[in-house]
N, C-alpha and C positions, 0 to 999 in steps of 0.2 A: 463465588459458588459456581463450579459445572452444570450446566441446563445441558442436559439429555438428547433434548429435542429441539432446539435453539442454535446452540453453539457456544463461542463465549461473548457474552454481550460486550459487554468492555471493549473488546476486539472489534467487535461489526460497529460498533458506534464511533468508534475512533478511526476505522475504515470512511464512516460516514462523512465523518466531520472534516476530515481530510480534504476530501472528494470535494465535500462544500468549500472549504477552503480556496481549492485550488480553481473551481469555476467565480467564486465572487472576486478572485484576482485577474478573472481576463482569458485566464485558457481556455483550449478549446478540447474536442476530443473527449472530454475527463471520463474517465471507465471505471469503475470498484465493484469489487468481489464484495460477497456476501452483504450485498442492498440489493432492493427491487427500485431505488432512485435511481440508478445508473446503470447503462450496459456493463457485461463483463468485459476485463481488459482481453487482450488477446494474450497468448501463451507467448512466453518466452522459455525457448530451451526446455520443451516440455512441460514450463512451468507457469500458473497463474499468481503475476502479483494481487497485492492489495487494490492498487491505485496507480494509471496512469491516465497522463494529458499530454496534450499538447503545449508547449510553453512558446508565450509573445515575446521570452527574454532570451530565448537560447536553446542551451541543449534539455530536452523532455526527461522530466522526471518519471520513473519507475519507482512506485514505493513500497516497502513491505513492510509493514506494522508487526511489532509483536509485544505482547500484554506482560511479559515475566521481566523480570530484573536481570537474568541473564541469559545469551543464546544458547541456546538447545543446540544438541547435534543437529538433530533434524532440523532447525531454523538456519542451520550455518550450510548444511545441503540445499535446501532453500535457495536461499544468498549467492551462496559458488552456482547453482546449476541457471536464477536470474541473471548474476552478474555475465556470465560466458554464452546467454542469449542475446544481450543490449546490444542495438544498432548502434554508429557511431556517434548518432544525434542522441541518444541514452544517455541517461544519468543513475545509476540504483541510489536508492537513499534509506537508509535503515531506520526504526524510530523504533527505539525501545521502551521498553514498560515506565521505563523514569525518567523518558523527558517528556519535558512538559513546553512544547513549542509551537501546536496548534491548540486552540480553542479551549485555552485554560486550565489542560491538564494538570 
């Protein structure tokens, strides 16, 4: 259901859970949009992802969550306009509405 005044929860919670994710692994940094747990990340190419950190493993993941089964135009503008911001220590990682790879989606 669309919440008005909210956003989409689904979305901000799996932003969350991310975020959590990614700091009980060690990284550092960790930044997500739409929580008041975390700073915002910084803009890339105009654009604010979901989720980004720092990684102890390599190169720093940039993540962009999206809740629907398939990408939208505007989520694939998105994407190209994240992707062509990433420094070369960047990673973009897309998580769609159906995978289920953090936190028991």
């Amino acid at each position: 259901m669309f919440n008005l005044f909210g956003g989409d929860d689904d979305h901000d919670d799996r932003v969350e859970s991310q975020a959590d994710l990614f700091k009980n692994l060690g990284y550092s940094d960790v930044r997500a949009d739409h929580t008041s747990e975390y700073p915002d990340p910084k803009k890339r190419n105009g654009r604010i992802p979901d989720v980004t950190a720092d990684s102890p493993f390599g190169r720093d993941p940039v993540v962009e969550i999206d809740t629907g089964v398939d990408t939208s135009k505007r989520d694939q503008r998105q994407l190209d306009d994240l992707s062509s911001g990433l420094d070369p220590s960047e990673t973009l990682i897309q998580v769609d509405g159906d995978d289920r790879l953090f936190d028991g989606w």
